[in-house]
C-alpha positions as CSV (number, residue, x, y, z in Angstrom):
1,X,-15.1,-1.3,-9.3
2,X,-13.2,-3.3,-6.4
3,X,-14.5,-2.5,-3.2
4,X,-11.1,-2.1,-1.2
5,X,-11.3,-2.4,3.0
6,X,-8.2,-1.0,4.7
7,X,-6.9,-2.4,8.4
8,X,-4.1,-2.8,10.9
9,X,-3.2,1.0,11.2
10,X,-2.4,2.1,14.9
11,X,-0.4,4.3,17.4
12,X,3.5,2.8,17.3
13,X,6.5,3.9,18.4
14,X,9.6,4.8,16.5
15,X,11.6,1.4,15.7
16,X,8.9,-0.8,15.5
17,X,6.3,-2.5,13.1
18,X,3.1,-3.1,11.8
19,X,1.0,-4.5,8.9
20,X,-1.7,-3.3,7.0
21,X,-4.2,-5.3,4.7
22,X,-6.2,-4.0,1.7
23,X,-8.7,-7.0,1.6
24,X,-10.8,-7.3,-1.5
25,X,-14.7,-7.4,-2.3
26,X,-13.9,-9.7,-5.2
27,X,-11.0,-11.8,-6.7
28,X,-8.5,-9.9,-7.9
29,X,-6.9,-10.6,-11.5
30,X,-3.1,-11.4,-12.2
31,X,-3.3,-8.5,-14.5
32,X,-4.2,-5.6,-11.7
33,X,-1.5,-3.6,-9.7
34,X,-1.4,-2.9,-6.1
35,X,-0.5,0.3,-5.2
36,X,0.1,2.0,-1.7
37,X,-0.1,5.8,-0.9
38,X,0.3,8.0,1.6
39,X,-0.8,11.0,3.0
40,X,0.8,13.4,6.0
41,X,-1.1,16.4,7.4
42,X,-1.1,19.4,4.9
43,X,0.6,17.2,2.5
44,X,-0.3,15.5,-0.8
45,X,-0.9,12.1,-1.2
46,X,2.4,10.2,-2.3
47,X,3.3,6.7,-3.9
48,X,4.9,5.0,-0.9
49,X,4.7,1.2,-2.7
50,X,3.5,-1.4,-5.6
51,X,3.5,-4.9,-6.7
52,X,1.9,-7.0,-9.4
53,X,-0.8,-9.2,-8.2
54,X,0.5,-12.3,-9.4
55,X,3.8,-11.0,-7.1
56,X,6.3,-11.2,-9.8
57,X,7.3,-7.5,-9.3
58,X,7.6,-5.0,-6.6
59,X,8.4,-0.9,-6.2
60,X,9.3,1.1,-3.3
61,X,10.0,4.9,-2.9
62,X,13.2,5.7,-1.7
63,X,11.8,6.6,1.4
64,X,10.5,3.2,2.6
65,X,13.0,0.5,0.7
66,X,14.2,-1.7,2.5
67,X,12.0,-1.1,5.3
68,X,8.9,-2.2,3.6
69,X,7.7,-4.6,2.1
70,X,4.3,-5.3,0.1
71,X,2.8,-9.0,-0.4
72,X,-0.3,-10.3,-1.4
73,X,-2.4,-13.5,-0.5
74,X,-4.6,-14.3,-3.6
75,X,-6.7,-17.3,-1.9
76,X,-8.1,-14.2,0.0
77,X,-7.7,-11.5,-2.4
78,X,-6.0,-9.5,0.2
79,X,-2.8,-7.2,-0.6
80,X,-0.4,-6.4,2.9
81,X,2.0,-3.9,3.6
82,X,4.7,-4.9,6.0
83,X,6.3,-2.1,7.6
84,X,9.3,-2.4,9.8
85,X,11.8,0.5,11.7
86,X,9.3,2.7,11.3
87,X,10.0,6.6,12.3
88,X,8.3,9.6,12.6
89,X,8.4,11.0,9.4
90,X,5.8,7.8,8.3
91,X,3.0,9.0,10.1
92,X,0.3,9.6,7.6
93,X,-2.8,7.9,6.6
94,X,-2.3,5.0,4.1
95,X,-3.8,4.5,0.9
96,X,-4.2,0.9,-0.8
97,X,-5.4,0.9,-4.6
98,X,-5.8,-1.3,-7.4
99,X,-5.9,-0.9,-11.4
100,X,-4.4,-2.0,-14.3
101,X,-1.4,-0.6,-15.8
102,X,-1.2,2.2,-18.5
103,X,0.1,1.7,-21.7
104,X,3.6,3.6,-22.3
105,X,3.7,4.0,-18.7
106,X,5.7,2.0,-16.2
107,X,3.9,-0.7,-14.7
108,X,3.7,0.8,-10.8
109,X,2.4,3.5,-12.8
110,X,-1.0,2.0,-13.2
111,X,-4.5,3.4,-13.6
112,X,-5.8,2.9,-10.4
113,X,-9.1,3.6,-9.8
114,X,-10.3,1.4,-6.9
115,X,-9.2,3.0,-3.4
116,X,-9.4,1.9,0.3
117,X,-10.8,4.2,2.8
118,X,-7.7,4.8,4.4
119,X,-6.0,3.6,7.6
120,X,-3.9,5.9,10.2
121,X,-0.4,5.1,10.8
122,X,1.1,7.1,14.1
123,X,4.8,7.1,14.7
124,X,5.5,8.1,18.4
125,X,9.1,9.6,18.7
């Protein structure tokens, strides 16, 4: 499996920005999906974001479109997650995985079975 190594959460405040990265151990294929999940306190872990590694498709929830955005740089292997006018309700720890897609499934509906450690986002009112 990919070794995935989360970074770039923090302590922001409403209104403002930041950007993880979900670099790598090892080149990732065309073929794989990156994923990005969160999880609040007490809650369950949720899709937030996806794109295809060779960046010709991307998926948001509802509750982030338009505010974020996910890219990846493949001379690094690294996937990002660009979030802007950020607000409370985003404070969780985020997730960034990485699998293939399933067969009959949609494609940000992937298998993915390599995972980051996770990273803490904070949202100050």
């Amino acid at each position: 499996q990919v070794q995935l190594v989360e970074s770039g959460g923090g302590l922001v405040q409403a209104g403002g920005s930041l950007r993880l990265s979900c670099a790598a151990s090892e080149r990732i294929f065309s073929s794989y999906v990156l994923g990005w999940f969160r999880q609040a306190p007490g809650k369950e872990r949720m899709f937030v974001a996806a794109a295809t590694w060779n960046g010709g498709y991307t998926y948001y929830s509802d509750s982030v479109s338009g505010r974020f955005t996910v890219t990846r740089d493949n001379a690094k292997s690294t996937g990002y997650l660009q979030m802007n006018s950020l607000k409370p309700e985003d404070t969780a720890v985020y997730y960034c995985a990485v699998g293939y897609p399933k067969a009959g499934s949609p494609w940000y509906n992937a298998d993915f079975n390599s995972w980051g450690q996770g990273t803490q986002v904070t949202v100050s009112s």
